[in-house]
C-alpha positions in Angstrom: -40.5 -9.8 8.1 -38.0 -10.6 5.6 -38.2 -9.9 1.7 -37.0 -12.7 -0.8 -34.0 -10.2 -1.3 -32.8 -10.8 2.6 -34.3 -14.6 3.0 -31.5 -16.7 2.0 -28.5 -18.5 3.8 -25.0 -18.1 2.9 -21.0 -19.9 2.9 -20.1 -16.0 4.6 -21.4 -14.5 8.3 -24.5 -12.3 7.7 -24.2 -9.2 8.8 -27.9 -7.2 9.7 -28.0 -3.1 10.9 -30.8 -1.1 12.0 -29.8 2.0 11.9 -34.0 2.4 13.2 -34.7 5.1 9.6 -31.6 7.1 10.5 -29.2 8.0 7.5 -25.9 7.1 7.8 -23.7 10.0 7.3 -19.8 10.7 6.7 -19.4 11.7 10.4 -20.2 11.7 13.2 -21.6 8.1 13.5 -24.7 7.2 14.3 -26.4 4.6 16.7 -27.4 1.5 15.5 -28.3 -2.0 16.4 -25.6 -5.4 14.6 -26.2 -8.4 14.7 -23.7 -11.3 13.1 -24.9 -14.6 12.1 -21.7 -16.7 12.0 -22.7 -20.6 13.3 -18.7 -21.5 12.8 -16.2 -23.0 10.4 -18.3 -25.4 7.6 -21.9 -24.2 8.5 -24.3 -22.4 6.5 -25.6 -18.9 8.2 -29.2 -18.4 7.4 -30.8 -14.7 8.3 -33.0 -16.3 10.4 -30.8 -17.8 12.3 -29.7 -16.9 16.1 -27.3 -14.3 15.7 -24.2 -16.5 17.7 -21.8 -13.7 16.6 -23.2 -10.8 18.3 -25.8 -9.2 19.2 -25.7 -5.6 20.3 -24.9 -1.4 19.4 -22.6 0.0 16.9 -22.2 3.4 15.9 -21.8 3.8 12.0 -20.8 6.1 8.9 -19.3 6.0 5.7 -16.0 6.0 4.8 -13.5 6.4 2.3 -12.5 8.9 0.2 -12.6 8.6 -3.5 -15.3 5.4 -3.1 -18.0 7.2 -1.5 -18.1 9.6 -4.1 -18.1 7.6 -7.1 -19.3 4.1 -6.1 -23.0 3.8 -5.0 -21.6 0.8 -3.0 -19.9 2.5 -0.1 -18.1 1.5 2.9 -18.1 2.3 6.4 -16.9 2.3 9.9 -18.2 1.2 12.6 -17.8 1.0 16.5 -19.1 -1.7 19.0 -20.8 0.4 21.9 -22.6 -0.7 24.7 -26.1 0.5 25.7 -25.4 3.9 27.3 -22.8 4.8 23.9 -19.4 4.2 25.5 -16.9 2.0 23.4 -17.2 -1.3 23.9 -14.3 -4.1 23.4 -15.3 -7.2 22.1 -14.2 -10.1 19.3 -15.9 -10.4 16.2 -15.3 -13.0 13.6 -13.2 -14.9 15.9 -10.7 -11.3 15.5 -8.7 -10.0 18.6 -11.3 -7.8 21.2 -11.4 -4.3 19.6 -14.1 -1.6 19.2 -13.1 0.0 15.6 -14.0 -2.4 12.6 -14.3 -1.5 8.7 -16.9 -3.0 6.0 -15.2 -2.6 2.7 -17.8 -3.1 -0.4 -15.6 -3.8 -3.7 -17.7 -2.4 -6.6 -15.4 -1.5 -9.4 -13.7 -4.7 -8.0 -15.6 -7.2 -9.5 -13.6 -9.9 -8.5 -14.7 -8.8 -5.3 -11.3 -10.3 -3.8 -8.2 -7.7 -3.8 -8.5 -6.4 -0.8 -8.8 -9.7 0.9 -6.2 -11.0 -1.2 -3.7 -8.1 -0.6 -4.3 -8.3 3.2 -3.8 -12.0 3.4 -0.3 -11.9 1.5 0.5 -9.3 3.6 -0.8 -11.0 6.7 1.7 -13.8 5.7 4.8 -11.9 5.5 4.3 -8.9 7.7 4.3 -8.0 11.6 0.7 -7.4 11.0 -1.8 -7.0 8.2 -4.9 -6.6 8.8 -7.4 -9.3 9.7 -10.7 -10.1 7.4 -13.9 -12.0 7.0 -16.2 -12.1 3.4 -19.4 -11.5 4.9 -22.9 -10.3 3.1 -24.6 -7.1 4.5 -28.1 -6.3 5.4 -28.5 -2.4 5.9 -32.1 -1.3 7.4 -33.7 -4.5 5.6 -31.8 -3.8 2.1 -29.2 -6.4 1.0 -25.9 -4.8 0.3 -24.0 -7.6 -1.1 -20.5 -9.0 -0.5 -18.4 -7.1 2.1 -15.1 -7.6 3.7 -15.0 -6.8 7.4 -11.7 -5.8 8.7 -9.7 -4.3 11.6 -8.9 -0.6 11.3 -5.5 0.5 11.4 -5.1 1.8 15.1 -2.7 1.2 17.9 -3.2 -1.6 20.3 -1.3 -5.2 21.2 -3.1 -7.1 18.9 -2.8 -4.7 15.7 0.2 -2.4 15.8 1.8 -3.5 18.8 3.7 0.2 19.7 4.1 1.7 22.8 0.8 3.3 24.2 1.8 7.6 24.0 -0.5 10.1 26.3 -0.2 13.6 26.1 1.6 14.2 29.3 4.8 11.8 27.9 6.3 15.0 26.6 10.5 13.3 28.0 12.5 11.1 28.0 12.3 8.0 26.5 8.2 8.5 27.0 8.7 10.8 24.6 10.0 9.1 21.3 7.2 6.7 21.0 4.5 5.3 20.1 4.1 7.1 16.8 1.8 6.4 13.3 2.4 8.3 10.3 0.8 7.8 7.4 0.8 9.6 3.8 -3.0 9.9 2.6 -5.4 12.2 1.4 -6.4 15.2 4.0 -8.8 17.7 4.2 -6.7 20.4 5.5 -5.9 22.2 8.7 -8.4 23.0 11.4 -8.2 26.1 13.5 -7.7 23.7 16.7 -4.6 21.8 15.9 -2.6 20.4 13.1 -3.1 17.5 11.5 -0.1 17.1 9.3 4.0 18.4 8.6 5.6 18.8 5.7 8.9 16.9 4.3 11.9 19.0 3.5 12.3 17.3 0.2 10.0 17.6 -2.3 8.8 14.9 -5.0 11.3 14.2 -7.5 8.8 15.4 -10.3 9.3 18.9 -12.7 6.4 20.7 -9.9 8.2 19.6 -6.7 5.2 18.3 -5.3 4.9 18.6 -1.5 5.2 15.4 0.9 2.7 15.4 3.6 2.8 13.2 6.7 -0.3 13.5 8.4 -1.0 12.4 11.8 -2.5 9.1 13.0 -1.5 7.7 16.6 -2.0 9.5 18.4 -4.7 11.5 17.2 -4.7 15.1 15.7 -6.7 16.4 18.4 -4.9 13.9 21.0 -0.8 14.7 20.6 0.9 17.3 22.2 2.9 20.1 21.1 6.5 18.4 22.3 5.5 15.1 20.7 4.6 16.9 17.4 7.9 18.7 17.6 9.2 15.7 18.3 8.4 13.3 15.5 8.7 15.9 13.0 12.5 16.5 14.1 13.0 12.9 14.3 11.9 12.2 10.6 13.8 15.1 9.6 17.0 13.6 10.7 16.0 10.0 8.7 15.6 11.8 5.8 18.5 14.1 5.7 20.4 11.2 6.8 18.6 8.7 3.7 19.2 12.1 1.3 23.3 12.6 2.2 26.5 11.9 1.0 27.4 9.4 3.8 23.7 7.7 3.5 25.6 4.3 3.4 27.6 4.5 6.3 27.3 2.1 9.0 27.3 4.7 12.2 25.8 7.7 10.7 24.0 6.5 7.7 20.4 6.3 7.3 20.1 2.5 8.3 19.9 3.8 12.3 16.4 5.0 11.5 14.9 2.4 10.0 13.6 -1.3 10.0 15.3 -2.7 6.7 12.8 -5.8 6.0 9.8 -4.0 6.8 10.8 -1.8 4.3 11.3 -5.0 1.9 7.9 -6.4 2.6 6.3 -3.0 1.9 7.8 -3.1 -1.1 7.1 -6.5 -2.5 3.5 -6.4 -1.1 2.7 -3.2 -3.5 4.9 -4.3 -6.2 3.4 -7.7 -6.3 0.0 -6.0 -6.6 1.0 -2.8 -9.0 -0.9 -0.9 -6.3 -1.2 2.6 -8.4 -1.8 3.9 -5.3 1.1 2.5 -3.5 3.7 4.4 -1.2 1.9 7.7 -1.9 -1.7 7.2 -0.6 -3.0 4.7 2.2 0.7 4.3 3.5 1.2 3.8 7.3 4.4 3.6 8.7 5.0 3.6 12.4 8.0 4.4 15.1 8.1 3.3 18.8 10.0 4.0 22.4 13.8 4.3 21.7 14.3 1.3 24.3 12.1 -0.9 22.4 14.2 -0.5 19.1 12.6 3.2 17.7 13.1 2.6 14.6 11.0 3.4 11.3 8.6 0.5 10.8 6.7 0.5 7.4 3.1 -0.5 7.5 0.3 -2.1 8.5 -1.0 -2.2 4.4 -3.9 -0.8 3.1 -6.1 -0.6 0.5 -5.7 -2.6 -2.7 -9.6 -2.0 -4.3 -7.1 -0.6 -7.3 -4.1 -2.8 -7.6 -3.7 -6.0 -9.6 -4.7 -4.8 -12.8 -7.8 -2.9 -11.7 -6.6 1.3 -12.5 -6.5 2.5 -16.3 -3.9 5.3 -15.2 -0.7 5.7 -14.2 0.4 2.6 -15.5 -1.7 1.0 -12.0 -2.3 -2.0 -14.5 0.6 -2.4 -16.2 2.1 -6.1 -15.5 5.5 -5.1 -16.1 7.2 -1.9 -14.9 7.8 -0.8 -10.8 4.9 0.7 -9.1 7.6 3.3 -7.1 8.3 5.0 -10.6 4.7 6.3 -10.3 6.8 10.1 -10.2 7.7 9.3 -13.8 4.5 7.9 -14.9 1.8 10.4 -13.3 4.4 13.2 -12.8 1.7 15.8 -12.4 -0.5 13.8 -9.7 -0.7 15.9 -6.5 -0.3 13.5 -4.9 3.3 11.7 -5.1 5.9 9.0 -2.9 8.7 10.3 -1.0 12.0 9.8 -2.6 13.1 7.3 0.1 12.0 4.7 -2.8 14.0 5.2 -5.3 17.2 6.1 -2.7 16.8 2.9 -1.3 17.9 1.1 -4.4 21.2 2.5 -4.6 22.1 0.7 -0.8 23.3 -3.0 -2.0 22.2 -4.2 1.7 18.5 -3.4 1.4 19.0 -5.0 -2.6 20.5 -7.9 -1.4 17.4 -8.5 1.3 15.1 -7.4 -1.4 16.4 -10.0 -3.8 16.4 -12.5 -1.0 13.4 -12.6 0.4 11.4 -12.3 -2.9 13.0 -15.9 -4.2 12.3 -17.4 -0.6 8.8 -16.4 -1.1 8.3 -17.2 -4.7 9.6 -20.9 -3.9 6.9 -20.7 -1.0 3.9 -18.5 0.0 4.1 -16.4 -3.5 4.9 -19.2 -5.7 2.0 -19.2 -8.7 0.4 -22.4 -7.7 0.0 -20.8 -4.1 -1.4 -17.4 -5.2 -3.5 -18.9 -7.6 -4.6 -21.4 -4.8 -5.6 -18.5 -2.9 -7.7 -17.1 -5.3 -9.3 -20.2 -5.9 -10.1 -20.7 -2.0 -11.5 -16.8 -1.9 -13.8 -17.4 -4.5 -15.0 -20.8 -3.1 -15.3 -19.3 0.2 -18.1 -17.2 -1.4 -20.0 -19.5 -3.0 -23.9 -18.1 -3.9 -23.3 -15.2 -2.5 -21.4 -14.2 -5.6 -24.5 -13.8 -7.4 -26.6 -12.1 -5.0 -23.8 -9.5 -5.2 -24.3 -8.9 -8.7 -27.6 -8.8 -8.6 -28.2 -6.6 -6.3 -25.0 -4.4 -8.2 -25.5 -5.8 -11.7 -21.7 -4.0 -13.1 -20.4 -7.7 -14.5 -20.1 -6.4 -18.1 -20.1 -2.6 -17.8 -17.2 -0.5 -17.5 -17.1 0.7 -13.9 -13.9 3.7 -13.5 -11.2 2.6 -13.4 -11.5 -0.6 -15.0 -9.0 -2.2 -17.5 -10.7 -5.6 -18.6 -14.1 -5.7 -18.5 -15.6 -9.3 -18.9 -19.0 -10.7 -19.3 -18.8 -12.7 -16.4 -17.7 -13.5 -12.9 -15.4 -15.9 -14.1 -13.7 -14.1 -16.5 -13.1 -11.7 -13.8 -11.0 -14.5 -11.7 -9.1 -15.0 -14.4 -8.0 -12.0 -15.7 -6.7 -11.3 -12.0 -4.7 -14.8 -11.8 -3.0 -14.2 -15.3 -2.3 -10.5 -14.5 -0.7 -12.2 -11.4 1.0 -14.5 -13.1 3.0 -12.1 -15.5 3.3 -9.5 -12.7 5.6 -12.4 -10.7 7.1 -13.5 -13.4 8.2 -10.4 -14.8 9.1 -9.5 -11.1 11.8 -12.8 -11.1 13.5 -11.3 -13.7 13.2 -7.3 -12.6 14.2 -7.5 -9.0 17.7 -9.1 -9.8 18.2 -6.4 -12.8 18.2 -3.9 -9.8 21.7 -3.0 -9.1 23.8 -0.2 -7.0 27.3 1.2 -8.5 29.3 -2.0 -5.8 27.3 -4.5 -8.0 27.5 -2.3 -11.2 29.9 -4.1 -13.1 28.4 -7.2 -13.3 25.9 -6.8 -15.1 25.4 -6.6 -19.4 27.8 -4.3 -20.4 26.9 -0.5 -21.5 28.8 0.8 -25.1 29.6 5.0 -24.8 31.3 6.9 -26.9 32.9 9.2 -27.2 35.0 7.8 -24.4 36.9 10.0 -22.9 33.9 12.2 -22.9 33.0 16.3 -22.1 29.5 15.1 -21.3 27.9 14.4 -24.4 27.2 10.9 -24.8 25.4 8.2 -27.6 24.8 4.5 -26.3 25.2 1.3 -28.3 24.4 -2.3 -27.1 20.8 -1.9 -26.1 18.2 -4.2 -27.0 15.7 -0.8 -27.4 15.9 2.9 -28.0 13.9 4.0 -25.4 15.1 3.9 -21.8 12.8 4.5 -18.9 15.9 5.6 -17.1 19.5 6.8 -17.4 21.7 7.5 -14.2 25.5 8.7 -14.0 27.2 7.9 -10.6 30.6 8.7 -9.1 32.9 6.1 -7.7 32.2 6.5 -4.4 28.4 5.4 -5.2 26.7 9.0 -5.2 24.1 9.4 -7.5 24.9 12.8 -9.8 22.5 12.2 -12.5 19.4 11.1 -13.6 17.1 11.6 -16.6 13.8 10.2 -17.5 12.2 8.9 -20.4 15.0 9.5 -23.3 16.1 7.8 -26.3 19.3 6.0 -26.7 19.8 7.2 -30.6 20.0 10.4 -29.8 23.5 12.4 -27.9 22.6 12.3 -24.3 23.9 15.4 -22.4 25.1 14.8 -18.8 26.8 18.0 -18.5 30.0 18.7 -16.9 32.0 17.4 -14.4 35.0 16.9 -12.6 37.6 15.1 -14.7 37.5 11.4 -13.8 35.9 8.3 -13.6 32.6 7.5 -13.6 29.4 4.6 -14.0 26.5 5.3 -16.5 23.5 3.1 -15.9 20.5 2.6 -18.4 17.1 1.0 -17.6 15.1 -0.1 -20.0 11.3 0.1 -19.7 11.4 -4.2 -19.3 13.8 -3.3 -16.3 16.7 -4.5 -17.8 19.9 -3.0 -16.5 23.2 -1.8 -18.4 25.8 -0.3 -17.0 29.3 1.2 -18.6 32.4 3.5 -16.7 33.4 6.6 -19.0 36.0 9.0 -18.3 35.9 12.7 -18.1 38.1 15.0 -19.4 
């Protein structure tokens, strides 16, 4: 029997599990019973409808890290099984045939949306992104509100389309693929096997902080011993090559290793979004078979509950600034981005897509009359089931961690995302061409520095502020010698000695304005 709280019908599929009284635990899942009421594009879904979208076994638990700690609306995972327990591939939602899905519940997310919205951008501009459905959850008879039920990040054709890798492909060109990394949270080593390796460079932050990559495809517990000494030489040699003097070069430079515009689209996907946990958390990145290109892909995306706007540290909702300085924002966070980041600015190729593919896009798919569309057609997609959300989690006017803006209603919500999207693009137009390299140096405004000839000691004139986020000295040759966070301009700026010559300073302001001057040492 139904209560008034599960007796409704809705725009979204209706998801009901029975877990028959079990609770549902972090791991290992348990067995339950799913059924998905989905009668097709335009039709209502009541609960007492036939459940057309299936009808069957899952096994379930929560999931996420930080969320099912703090939110009392968790998330979870869950696996379609058959009868006797074994994995069972099949489509849901109209998604590729899978067994591994994800329910995501926004809670401090009260526009309920940035997930979905970050997933569909990405979806748009990607190789893959994964696929999602707004649907409202029933859970042992209680009504759980609006979810979005996704595809987990795994390995297959239909999501990232690598090369299958067993543990017995230990040569050859078996052995340099199929690989997912991913930088994330972890829990540690077991006594079994490892689940993780460490970088050779540390974070570019005062404590050093220590880069993990942890294992994903395949498995922990699944890859061998050659295949982890593998992949752990093999990124070793991307980022020593990323990190050298010859970095640029076309032969032995670091662009052999990597996938330059899925590099680009990672970036503009968690830029576009501030995601305060972007590059350092939630970051997947994948290599397959040398003879089907084995180079460094970034992504599949993932979770954007606190991007646009939505984190009251690190600067995560800060409309103006880049999201990869998060090193000099949060230096003392444990856990920080590679430097690849900020390296990757000083190559004019990867600028020059960078710059490229954002104007495409904002005269297309990202323009603010498309995003805001979006938004619009998220929200309307929802419908009621907006409110049973909130009633059921009644946070619309309470401050929920981490949130920014807190408004007294839904629709103040929606807004405050599409004007924090608004700025965040617009102040992007402007930001992504101030970003320069020493071969593009000189054209842009003009840096005052005196003395000139110089020892080292340095004042700047001709900036529109006193405070720079950033100062940088480079040599001719485009090596970065230099850099210094956070200082002021009216003050002498010490960039200690070097070899007599000629050399570029750059200054960033903290609205990513660009100067750039040549002194000479003496």
């Amino acid at each position: 029997m139904l209560s008034a709280q599960t007796d409704f019908s809705s725009n979204l599929p209706i998801i009901i599990i029975d877990t028959e009284g079990d609770n549902i635990p972090d791991e290992p899942k348990v067995r339950a019973s799913m059924k998905i009421i989905d009668n097709g594009p335009g039709q209502l879904n009541a609960t007492i409808d036939d459940p057309a979208g299936y009808n069957g076994f899952i096994g379930i638990e929560r999931r996420g890290s930080t969320s099912q700690t703090v939110f009392p609306k968790v998330g979870y995972g869950i696996e379609t099984r058959d009868a006797d327990g074994e994995d069972l591939n099949v489509s849901l939602l109209g998604f590729p045939e899978e067994e591994d899905w994800v329910l995501h519940g926004p809670y401090s997310d009260k526009s309920l949306i940035r997930n979905a919205l970050a997933y569909h951008l990405a979806g748009q501009i990607m190789d893959y992104a994964p696929r999602i459905r707004l649907t409202e959850l029933i859970i042992d008879g209680e009504y759980q509100g609006i979810y979005l039920f996704t595809e987990r990040i795994k390995r297959d054709k239909n999501r990232v389309d690598i090369s299958k890798l067993t543990p017995d492909e230990n040569t050859g060109d078996d052995l340099t693929g199929g690989y997912i990394l991913k930088l994330d949270k972890f829990t540690g080593e077991t006594d079994d096997f490892p689940v993780q390796f460490t970088s050779r460079f540390n974070a570019d932050t005062e404590s050093e902080q220590t880069i993990r990559f942890l294992y994903h495809y395949p498995k922990p517990e699944d890859i061998s011993a050659n295949q982890r000494v593998y992949i752990e030489n093999w990124m070793n040699r991307f980022e020593d090559a990323l990190a050298g003097d010859q970095f640029l070069d076309s032969l032995n430079g670091y662009r052999q290793y990597v996938d330059l515009p899925s590099f680009v689209d990672f970036l503009i996907i968690n830029e576009i979004s501030r995601n305060v946990d972007g590059y350092r958390l939630s970051s997947y990145f994948s290599k397959d078979k040398d003879s089907k290109g084995g180079k460094l892909m970034m992504g599949p995306v993932w979770d954007f509950n606190l991007a646009f706007g939505n984190a009251n540290y690190c600067g995560g909702a800060a409309a103006r600034g880049w999201g990869y300085d998060f090193g000099i924002n949060c230096p003392d966070d444990f856990w920080q981005l590679p430097f690849w980041w900020d390296r990757l600015r000083e190559d004019p190729i990867f600028l020059d897509l960078l710059n490229d593919r954002w104007k495409s896009l904002r005269r297309n798919l990202f323009s603010d009359e498309r995003l805001n569309g979006t938004i619009d057609s998220l929200v309307a997609e929802m419908g009621n089931a907006v409110d049973r959300n909130f009633n059921r989690w009644p946070v619309i006017g309470e401050a929920i961690w981490p949130n920014v803006f807190v408004g007294d209603t839904y629709e103040a919500e929606v807004v405050y995302l599409k004007n924090w999207l608004t700025e965040r693009t617009n102040w992007m137009d402007g930001a992504i061409q101030t970003l320069t390299s020493t071969e593009s140096a000189l054209s842009f405004t003009p840096l005052q520095l005196s003395p000139n000839p110089t020892s080292g000691i340095l004042k700047l004139s001709g900036l529109p502020t006193e405070q720079l986020e950033e100062l940088r000295l480079y040599d001719l040759t485009g090596k970065l010698l230099k850099r210094l966070h956070r200082l002021s301009a009216a003050e002498q700026i010490n960039l200690g000695q070097q070899v007599p010559g000629m050399y570029i300073v750059q200054a960033r302001t903290a609205e990513g304005q660009v100067f750039t001057g040549r002194v000479l040492w003496q």
